[in-house]
HTML snippet that shows the backbone in 3Dmol.js (N, CA, C, O; Angstrom):
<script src="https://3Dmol.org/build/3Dmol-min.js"></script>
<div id="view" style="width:600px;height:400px;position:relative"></div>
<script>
const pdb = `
ATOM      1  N   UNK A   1       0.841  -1.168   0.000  1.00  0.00           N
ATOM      2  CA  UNK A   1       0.000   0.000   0.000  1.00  0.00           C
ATOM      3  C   UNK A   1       0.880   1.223   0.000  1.00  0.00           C
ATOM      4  O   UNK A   1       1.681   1.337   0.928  1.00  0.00           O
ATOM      5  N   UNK A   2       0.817   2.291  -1.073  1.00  0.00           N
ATOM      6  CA  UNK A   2       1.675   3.425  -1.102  1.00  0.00           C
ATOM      7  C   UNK A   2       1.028   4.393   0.188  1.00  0.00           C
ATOM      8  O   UNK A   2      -0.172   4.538   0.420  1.00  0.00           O
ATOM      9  N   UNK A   3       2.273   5.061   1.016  1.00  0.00           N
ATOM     10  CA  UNK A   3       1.914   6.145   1.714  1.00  0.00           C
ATOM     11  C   UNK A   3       1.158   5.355   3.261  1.00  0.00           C
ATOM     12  O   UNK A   3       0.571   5.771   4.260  1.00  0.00           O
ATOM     13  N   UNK A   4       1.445   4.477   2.905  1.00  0.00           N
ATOM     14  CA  UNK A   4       0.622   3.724   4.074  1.00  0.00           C
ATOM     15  C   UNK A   4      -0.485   3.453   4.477  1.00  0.00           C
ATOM     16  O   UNK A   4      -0.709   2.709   5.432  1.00  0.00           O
ATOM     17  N   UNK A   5      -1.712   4.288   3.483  1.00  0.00           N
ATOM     18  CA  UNK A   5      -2.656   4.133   3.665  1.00  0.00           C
ATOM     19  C   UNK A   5      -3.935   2.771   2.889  1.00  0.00           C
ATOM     20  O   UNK A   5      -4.121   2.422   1.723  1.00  0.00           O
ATOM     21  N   UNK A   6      -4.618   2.304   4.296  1.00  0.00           N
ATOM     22  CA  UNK A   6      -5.495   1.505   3.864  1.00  0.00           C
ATOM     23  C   UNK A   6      -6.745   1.065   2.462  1.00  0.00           C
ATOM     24  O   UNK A   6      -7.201   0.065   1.908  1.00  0.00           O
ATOM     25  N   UNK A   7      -6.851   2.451   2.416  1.00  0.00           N
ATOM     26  CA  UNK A   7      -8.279   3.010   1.776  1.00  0.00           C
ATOM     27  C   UNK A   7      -7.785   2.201   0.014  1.00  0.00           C
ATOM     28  O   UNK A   7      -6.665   2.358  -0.472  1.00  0.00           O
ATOM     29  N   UNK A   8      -8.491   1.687  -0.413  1.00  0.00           N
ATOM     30  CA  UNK A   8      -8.362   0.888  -1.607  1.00  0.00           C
ATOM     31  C   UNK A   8      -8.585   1.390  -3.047  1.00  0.00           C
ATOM     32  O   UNK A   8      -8.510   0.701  -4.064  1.00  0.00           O
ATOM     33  N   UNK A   9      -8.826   2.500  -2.978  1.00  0.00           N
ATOM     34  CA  UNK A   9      -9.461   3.082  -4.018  1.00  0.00           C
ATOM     35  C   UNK A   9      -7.783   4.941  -3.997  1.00  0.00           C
ATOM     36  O   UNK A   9      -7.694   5.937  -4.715  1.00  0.00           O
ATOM     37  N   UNK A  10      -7.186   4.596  -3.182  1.00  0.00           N
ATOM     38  CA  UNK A  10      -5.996   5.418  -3.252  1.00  0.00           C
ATOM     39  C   UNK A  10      -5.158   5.637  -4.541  1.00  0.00           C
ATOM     40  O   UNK A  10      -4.179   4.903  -4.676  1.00  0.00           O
ATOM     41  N   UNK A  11      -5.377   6.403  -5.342  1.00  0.00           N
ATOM     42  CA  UNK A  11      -4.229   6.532  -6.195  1.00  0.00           C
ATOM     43  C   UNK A  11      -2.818   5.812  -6.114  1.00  0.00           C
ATOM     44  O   UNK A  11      -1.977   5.839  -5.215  1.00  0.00           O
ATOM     45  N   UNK A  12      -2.824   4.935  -7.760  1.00  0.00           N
ATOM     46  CA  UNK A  12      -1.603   4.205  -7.104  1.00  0.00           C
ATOM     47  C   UNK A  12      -1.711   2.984  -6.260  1.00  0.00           C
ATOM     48  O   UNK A  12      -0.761   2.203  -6.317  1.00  0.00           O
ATOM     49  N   UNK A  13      -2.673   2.706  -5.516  1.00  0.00           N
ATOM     50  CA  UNK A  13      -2.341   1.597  -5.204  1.00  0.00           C
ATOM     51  C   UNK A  13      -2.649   0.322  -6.387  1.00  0.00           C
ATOM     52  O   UNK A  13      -2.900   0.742  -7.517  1.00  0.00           O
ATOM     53  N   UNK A  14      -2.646  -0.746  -6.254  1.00  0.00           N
ATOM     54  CA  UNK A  14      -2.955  -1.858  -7.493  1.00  0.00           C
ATOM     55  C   UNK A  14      -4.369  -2.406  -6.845  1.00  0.00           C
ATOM     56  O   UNK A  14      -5.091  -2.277  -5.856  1.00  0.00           O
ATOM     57  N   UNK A  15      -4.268  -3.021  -7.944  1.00  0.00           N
ATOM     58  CA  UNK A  15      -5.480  -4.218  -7.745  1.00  0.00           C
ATOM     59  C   UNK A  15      -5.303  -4.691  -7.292  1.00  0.00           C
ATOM     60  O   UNK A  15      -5.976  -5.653  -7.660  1.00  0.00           O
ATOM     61  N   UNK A  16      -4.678  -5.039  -6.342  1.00  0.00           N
ATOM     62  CA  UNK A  16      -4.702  -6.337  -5.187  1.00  0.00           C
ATOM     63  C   UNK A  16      -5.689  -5.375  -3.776  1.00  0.00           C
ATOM     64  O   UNK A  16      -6.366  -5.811  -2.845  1.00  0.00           O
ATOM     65  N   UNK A  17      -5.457  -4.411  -4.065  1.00  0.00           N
ATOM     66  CA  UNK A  17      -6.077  -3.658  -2.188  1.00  0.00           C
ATOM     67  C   UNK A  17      -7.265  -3.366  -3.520  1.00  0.00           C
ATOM     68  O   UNK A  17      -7.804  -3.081  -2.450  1.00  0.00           O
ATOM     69  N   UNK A  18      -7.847  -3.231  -4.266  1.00  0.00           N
ATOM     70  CA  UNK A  18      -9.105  -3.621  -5.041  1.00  0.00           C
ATOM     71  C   UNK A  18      -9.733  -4.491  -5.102  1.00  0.00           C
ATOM     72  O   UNK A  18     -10.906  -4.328  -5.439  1.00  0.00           O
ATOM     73  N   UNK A  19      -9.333  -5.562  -4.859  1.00  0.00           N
ATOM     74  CA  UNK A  19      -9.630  -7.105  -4.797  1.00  0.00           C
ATOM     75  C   UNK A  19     -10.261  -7.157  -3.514  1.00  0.00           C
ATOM     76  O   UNK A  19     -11.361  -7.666  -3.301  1.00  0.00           O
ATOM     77  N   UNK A  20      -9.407  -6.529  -2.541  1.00  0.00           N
ATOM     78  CA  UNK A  20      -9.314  -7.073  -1.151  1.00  0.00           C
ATOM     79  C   UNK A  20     -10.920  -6.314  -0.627  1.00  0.00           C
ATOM     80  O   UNK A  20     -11.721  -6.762   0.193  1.00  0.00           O
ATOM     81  N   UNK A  21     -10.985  -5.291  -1.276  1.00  0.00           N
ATOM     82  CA  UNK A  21     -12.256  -4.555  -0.794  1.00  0.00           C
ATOM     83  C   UNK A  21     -13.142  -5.149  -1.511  1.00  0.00           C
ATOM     84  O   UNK A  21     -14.061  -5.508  -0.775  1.00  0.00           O
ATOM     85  N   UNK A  22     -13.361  -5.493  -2.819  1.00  0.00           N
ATOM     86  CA  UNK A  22     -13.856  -6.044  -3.558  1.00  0.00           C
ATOM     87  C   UNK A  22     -14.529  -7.448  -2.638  1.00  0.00           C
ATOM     88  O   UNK A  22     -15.741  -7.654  -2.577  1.00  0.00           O
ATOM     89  N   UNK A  23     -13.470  -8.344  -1.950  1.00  0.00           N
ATOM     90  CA  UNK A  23     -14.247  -9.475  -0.910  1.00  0.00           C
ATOM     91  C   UNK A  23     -14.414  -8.983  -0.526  1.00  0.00           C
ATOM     92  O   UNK A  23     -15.485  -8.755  -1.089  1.00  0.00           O
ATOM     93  N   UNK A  24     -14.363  -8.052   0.471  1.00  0.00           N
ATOM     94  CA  UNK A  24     -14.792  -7.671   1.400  1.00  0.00           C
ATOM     95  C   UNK A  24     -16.274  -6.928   1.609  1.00  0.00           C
ATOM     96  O   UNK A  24     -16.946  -6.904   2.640  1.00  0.00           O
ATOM     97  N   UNK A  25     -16.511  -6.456   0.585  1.00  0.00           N
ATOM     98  CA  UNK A  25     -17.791  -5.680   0.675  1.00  0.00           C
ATOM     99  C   UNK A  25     -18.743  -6.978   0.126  1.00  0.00           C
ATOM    100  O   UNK A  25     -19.918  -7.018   0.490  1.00  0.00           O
ATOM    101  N   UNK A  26     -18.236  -7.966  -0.703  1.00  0.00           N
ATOM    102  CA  UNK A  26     -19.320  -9.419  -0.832  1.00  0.00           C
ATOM    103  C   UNK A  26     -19.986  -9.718   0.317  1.00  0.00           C
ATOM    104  O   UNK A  26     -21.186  -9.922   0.499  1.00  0.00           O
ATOM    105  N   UNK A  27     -18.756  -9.718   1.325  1.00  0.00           N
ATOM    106  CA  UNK A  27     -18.567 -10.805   2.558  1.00  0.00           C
ATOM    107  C   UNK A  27     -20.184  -9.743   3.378  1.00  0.00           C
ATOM    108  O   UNK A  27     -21.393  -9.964   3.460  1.00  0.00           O
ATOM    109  N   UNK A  28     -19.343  -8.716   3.776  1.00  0.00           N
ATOM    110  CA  UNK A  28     -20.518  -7.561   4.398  1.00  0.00           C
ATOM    111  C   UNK A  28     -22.211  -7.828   4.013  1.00  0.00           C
ATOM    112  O   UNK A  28     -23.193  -8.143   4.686  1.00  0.00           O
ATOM    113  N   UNK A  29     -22.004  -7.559   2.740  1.00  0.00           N
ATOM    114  CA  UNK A  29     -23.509  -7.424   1.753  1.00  0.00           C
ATOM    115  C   UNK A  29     -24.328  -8.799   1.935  1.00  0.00           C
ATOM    116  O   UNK A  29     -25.430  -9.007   2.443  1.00  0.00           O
ATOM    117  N   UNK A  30     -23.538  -9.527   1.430  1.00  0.00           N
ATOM    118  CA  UNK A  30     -24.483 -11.155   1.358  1.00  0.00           C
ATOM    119  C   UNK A  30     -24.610 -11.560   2.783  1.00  0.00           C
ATOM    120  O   UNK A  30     -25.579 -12.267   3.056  1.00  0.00           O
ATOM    121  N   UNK A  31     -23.649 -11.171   3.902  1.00  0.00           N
ATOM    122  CA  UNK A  31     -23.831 -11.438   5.381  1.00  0.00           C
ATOM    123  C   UNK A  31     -25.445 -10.731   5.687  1.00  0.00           C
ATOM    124  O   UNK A  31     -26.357 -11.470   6.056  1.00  0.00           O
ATOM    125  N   UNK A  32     -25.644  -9.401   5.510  1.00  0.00           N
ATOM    126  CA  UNK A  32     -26.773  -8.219   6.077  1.00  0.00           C
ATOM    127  C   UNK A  32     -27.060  -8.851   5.003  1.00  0.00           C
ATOM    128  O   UNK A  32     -26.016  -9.499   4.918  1.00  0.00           O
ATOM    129  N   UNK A  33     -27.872  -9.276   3.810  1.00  0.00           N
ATOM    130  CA  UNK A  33     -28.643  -9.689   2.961  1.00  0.00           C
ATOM    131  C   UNK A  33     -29.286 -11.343   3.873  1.00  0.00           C
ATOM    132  O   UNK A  33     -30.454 -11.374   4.260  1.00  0.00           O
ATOM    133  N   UNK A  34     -28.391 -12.504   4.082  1.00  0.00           N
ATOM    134  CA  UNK A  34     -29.087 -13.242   4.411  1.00  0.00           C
ATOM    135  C   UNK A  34     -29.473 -13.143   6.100  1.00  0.00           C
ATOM    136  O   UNK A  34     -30.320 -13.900   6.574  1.00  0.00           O
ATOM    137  N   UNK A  35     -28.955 -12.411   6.706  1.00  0.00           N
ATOM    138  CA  UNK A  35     -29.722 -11.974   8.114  1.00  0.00           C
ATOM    139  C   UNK A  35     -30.297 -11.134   8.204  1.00  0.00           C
ATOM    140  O   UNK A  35     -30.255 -10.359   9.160  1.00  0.00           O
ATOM    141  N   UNK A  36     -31.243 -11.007   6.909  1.00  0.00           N
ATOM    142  CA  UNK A  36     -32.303 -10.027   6.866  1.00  0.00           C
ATOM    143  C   UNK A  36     -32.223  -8.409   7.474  1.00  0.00           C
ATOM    144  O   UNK A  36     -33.113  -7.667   7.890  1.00  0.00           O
ATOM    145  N   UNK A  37     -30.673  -8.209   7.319  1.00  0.00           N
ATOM    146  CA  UNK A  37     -30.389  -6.755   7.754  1.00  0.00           C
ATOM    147  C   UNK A  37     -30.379  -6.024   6.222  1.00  0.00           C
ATOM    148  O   UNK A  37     -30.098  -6.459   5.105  1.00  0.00           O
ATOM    149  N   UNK A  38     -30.801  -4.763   6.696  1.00  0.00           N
ATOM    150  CA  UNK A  38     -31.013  -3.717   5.634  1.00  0.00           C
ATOM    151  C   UNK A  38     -29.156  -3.428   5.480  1.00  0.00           C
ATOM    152  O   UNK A  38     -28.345  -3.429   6.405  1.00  0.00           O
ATOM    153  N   UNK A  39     -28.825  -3.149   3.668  1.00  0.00           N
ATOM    154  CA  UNK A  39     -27.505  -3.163   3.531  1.00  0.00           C
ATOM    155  C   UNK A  39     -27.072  -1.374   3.998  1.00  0.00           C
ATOM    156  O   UNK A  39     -27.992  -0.564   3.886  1.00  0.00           O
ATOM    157  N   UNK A  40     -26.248  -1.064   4.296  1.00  0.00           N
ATOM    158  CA  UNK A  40     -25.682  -0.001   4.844  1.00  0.00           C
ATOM    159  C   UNK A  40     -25.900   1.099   3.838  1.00  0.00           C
ATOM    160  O   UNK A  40     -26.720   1.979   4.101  1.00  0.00           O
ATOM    161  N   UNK A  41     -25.158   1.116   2.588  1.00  0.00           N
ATOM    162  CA  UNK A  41     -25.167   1.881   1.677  1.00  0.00           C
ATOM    163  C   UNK A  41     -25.493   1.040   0.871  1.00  0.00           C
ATOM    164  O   UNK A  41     -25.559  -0.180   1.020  1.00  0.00           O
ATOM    165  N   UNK A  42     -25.809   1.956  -0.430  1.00  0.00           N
ATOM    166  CA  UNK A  42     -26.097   1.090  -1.774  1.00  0.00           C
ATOM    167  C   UNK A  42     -25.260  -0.307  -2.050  1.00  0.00           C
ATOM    168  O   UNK A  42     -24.444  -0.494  -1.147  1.00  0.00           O
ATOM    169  N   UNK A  43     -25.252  -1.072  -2.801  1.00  0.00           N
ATOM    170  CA  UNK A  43     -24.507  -2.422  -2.774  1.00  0.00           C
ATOM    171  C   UNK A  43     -23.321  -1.465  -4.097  1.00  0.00           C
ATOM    172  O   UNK A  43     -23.392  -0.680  -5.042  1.00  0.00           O
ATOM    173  N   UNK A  44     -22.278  -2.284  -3.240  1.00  0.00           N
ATOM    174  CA  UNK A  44     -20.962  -2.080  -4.199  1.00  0.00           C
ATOM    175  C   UNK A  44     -21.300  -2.210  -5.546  1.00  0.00           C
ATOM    176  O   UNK A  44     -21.584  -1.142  -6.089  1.00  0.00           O
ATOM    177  N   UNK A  45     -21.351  -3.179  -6.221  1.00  0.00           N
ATOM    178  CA  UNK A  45     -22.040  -2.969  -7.642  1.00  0.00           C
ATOM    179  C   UNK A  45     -22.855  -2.011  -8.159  1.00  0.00           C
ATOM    180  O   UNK A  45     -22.872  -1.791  -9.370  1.00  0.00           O
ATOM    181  N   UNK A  46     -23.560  -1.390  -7.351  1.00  0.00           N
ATOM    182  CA  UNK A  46     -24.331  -0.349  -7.468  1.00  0.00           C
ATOM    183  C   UNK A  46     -23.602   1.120  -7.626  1.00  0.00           C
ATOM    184  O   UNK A  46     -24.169   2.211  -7.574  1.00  0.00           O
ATOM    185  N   UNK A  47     -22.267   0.881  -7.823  1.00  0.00           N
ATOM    186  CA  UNK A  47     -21.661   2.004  -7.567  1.00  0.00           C
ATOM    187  C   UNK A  47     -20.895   3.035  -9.276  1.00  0.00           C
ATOM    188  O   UNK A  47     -21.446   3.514 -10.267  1.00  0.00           O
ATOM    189  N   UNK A  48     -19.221   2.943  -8.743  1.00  0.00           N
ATOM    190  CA  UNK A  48     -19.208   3.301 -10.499  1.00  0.00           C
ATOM    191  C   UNK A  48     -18.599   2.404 -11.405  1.00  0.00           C
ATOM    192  O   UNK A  48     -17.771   1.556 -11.073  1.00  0.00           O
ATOM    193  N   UNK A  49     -19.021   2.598 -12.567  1.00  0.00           N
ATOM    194  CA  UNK A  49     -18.800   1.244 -12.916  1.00  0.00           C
ATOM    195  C   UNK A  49     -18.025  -0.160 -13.404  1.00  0.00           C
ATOM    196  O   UNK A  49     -18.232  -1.222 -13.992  1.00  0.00           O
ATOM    197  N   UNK A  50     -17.059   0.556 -12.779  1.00  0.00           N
ATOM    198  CA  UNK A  50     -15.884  -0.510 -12.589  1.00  0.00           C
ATOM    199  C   UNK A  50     -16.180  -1.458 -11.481  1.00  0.00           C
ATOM    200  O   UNK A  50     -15.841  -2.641 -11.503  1.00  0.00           O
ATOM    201  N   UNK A  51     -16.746  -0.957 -10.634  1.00  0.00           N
ATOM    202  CA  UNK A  51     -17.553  -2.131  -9.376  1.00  0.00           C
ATOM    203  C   UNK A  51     -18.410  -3.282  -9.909  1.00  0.00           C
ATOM    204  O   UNK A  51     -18.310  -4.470  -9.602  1.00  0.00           O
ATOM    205  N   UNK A  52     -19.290  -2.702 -10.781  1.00  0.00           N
ATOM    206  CA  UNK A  52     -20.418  -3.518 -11.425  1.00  0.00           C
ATOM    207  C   UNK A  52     -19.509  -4.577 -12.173  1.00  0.00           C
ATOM    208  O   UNK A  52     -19.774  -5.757 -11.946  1.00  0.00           O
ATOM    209  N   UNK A  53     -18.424  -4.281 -13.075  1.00  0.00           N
ATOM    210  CA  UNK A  53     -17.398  -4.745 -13.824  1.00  0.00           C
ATOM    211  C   UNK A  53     -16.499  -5.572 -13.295  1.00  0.00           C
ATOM    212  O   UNK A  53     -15.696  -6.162 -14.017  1.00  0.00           O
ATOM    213  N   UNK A  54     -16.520  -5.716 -12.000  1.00  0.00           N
ATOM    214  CA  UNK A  54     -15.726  -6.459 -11.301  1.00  0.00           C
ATOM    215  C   UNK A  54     -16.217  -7.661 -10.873  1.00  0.00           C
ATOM    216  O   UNK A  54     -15.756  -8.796 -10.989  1.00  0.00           O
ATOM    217  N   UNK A  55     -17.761  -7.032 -10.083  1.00  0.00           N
ATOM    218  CA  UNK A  55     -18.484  -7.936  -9.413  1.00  0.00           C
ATOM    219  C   UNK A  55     -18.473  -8.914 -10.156  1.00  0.00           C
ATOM    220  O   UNK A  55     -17.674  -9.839 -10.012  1.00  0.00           O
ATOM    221  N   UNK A  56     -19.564  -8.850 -11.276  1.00  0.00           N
ATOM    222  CA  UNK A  56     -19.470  -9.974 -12.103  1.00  0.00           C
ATOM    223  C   UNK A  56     -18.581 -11.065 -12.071  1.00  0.00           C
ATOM    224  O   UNK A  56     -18.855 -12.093 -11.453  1.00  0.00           O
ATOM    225  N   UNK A  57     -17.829 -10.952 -12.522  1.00  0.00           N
ATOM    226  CA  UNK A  57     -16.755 -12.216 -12.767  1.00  0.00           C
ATOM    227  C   UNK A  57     -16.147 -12.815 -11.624  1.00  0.00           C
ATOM    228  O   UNK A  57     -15.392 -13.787 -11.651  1.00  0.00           O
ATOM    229  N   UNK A  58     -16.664 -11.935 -10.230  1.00  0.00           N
ATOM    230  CA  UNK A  58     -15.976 -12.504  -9.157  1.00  0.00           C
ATOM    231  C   UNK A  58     -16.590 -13.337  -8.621  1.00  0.00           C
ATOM    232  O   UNK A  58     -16.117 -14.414  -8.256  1.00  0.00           O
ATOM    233  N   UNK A  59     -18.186 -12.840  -8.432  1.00  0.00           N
ATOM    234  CA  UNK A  59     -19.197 -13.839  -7.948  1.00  0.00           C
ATOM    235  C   UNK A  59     -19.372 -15.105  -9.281  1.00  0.00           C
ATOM    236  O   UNK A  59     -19.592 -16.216  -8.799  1.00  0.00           O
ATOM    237  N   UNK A  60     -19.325 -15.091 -10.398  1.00  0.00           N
ATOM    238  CA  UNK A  60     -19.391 -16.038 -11.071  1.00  0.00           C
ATOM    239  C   UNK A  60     -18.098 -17.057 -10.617  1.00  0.00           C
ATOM    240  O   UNK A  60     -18.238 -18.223 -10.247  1.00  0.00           O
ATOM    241  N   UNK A  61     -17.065 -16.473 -10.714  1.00  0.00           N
ATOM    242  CA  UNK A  61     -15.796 -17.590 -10.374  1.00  0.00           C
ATOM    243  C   UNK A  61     -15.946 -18.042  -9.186  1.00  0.00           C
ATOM    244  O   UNK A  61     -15.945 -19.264  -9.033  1.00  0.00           O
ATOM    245  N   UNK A  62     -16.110 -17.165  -8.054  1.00  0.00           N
ATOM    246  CA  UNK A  62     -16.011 -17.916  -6.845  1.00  0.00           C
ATOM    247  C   UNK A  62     -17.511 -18.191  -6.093  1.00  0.00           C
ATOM    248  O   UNK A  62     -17.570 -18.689  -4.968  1.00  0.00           O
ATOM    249  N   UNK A  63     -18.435 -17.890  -6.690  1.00  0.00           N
ATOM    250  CA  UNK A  63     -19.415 -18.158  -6.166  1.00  0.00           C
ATOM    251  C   UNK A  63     -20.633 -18.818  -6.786  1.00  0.00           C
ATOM    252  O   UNK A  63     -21.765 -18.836  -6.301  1.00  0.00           O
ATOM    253  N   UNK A  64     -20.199 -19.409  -8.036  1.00  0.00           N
ATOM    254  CA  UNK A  64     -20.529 -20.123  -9.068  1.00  0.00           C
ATOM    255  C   UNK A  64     -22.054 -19.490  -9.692  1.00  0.00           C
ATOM    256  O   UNK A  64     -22.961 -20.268  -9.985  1.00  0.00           O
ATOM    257  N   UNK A  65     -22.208 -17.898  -9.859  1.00  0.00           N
ATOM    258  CA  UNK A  65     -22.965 -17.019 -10.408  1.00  0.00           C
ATOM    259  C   UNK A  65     -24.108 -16.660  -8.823  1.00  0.00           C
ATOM    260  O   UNK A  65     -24.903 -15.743  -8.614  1.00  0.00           O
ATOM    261  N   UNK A  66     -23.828 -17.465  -8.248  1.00  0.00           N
ATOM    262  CA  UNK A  66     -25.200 -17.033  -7.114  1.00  0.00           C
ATOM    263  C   UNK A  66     -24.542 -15.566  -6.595  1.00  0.00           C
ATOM    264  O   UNK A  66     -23.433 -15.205  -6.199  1.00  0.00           O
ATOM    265  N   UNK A  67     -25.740 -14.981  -6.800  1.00  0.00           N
ATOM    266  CA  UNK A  67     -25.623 -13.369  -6.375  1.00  0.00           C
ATOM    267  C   UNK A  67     -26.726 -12.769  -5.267  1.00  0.00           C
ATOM    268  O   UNK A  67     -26.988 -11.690  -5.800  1.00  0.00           O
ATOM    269  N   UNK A  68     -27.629 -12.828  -3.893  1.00  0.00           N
ATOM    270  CA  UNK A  68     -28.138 -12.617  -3.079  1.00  0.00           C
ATOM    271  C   UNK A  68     -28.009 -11.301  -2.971  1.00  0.00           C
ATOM    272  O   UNK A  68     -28.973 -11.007  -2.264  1.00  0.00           O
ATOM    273  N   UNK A  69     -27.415 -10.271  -3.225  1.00  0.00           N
ATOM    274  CA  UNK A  69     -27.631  -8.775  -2.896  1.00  0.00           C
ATOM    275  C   UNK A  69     -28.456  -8.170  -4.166  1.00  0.00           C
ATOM    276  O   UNK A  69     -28.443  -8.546  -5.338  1.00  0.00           O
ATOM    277  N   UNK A  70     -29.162  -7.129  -3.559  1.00  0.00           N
ATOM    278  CA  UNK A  70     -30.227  -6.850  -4.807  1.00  0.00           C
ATOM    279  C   UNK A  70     -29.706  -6.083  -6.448  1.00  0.00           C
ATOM    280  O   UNK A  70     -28.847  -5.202  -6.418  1.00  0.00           O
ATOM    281  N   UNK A  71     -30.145  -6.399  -7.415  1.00  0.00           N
ATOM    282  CA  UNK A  71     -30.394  -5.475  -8.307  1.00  0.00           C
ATOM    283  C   UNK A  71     -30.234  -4.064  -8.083  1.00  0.00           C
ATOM    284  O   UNK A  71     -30.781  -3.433  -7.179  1.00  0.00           O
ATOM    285  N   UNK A  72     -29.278  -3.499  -9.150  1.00  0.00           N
ATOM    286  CA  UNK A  72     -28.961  -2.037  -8.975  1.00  0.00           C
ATOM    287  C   UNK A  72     -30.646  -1.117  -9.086  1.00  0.00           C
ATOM    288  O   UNK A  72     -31.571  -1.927  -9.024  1.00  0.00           O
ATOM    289  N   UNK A  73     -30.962  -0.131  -9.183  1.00  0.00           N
ATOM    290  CA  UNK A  73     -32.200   0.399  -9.263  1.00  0.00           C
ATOM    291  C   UNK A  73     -31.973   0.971 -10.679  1.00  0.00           C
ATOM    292  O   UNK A  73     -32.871   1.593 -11.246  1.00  0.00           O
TER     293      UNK A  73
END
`;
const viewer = $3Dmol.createViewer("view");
viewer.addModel(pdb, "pdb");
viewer.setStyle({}, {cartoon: {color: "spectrum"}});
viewer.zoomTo();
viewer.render();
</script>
């Protein structure tokens, strides 16, 4: 991580601390999705659209297409 900072979306950092948020906001979303908690903010995919672009292929590879967080609006 350049500069030391966490935040994943930092100038400069790579796709790997992209990735890492990338699980991470799955893990969050589909957690508050199947314990019937309302999701915090909009769902990551829902965002810009390199998120949407990501999601895809991640939940297909590792989650063999099952997707439980809602449809963008």
């Amino acid at each position: 991580m350049r500069g030391g900072t966490f935040y994943a979306f930092q100038p400069g950092n790579g796709p790997g601390e992209y990735a890492a948020e990338l699980a991470v906001r799955h893990y969050r979303e589909h957690r508050a999705v199947l314990r019937g908690e309302k999701l915090a903010d909009k769902p990551f995919k829902c965002g810009p659209a390199p998120n949407g672009a990501a999601w895809k292929p991640f939940v297909d590879e590792f989650w063999a297409g099952v997707d439980r967080v809602p449809a963008c609006p």
